[in-house]
N, C-alpha and C positions, 0 to 999 in steps of 0.2 A: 284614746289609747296611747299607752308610753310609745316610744321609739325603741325601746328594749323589753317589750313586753311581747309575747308572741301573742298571737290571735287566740280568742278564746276557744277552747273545745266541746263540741257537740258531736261525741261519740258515744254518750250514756245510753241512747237511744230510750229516754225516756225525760221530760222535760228536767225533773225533780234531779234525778240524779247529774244532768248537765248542771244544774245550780250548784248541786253539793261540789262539783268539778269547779266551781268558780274561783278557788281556791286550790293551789296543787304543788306539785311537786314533778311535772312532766318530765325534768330534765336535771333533778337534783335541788333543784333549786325553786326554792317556793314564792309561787306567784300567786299575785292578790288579781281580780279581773272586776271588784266593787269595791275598788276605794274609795268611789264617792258617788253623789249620786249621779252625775252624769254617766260614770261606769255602769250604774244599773241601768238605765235610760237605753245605752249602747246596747249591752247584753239582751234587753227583753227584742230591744229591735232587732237584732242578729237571731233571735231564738224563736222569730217569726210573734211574738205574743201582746207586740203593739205593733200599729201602723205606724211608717213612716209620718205622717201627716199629725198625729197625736203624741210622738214622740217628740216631735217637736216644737209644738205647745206645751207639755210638758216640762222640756231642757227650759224653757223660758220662763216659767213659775215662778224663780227664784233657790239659787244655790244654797243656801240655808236649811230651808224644806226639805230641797230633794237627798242633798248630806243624811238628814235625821233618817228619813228612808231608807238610803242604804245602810244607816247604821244598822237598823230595826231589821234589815234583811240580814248582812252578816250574824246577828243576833240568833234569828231564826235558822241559817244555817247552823249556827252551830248545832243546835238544839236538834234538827232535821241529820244531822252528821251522826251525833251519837245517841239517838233512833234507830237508824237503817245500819250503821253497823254494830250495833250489837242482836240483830237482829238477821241481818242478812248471811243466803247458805241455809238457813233451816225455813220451817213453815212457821208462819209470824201470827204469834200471841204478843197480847197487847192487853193494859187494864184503860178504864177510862183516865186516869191518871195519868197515864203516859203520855196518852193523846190530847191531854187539854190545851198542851201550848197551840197546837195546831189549829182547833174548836174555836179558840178563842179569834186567831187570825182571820179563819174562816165565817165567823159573826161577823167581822168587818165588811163583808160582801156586799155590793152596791151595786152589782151588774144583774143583768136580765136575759132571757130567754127568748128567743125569736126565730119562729117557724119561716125558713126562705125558700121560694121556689126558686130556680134556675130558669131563665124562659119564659116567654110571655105565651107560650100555646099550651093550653090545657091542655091538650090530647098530646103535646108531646111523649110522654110514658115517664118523664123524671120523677123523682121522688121528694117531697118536702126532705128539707132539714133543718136540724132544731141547732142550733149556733147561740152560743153563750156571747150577749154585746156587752161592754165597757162602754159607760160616758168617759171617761178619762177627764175629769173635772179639777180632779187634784192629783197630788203627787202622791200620797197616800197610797190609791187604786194601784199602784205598780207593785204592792207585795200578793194583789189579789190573784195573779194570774200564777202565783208560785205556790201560793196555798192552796189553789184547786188542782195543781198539778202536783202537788206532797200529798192531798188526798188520795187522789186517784192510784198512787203508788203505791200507800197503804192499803186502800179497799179494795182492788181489782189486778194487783202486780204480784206474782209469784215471789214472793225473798227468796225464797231455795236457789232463783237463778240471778240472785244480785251479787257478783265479780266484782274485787279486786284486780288492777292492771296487774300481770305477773312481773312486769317490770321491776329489776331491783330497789330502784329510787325515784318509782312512779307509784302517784297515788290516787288517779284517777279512776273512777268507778263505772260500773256500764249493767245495764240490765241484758244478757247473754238469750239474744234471739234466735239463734244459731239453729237449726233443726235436726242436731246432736247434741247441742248444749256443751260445746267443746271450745270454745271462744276464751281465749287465755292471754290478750293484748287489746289497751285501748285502743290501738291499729298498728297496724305493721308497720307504717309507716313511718308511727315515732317511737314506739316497743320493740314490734316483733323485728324487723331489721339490725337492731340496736342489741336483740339478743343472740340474732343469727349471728352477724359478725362475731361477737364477745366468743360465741362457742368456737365459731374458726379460729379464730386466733391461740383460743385452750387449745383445739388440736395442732394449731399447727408449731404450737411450742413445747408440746409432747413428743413431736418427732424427735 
């Protein structure tokens, strides 16, 4: 990560749209978070979707590889960008057409399914769970876990509540969990303070 770049953001509160975020505008000024492929490497690790342990076998591949990956990822950003926003706000129709970049990516799939208990006592009362593994064998596997999270987005995510930061020259996106569905800032913290103040300042140069 630059020394002038700020930390990447995981406000979208859904994997796919933190990716679309990988790219923005937070603060005016447009940040890249995959310029290469150890930026990707960095991001899936920060974004919980590889282990430490794997990521770092991985960075070791060879820098060549992992470049052409993030290339193939920005690519698919883009294409995942102008997707969801021409779509997002309403109830999302789609032809197969639309979706084929994504179909395609998701052919590439190489991971598996695996029922894990918690606990070695059967009577304890937990529940199996079915968890998606990665061999992470090559450098390739790192657009798999962004495809299955662009699916997920499209098959089972409301568009009606996929948000624009209201930020003037913020372009961050967020899926609005909110239990009014009133959520109008990537976070106050880097928006909504940023538009509180601006409004003080209107009033207090109206006096």
């Amino acid at each position: 990560m630059t020394s002038n770049r700020p930390p990447a953001f995981f406000v979208g509160e859904h994997l796919a749209l933190d990716f679309l975020n990988t790219t923005a505008t937070p603060q005016g000024t447009q940040v890249e978070w995959l310029g290469d492929g150890k930026d990707l490497v960095d991001w899936l690790e920060q974004a919980g979707s590889i282990e430490p342990a794997a990521a770092a076998r991985i960075r070791d591949s060879g820098s060549d590889a992992l470049d052409e990956v993030a290339r193939q990822a920005r690519e698919f950003r883009r294409w995942l960008r102008g997707f969801v926003t021409a779509r997002m706000g309403e109830p999302l129709r789609a032809t197969a057409a639309a979706v084929a970049p994504l179909n395609e990516l998701l052919a590439r799939d190489r991971s598996f399914q695996r029922v894990e208990v918690a606990g070695r006592d059967a009577d304890d009362g937990r529940r199996p769970l079915l968890r998606r593994v990665r061999r992470w064998e090559s450098s390739e596997e790192l657009l798999e876990p962004i495809a299955e999270a662009a699916a997920d987005l499209i098959c089972h995510q409301d568009f009606r509540l996929i948000r624009s930061c209201g930020g003037s020259a913020c372009t961050l996106v967020f899926l609005d969990r909110t239990k009014a569905h009133t959520r109008r800032w990537c976070s106050m913290a880097v928006c909504g303070n940023r538009a509180k103040a601006a409004a003080h300042r209107a009033r207090r140069g109206a006096e």
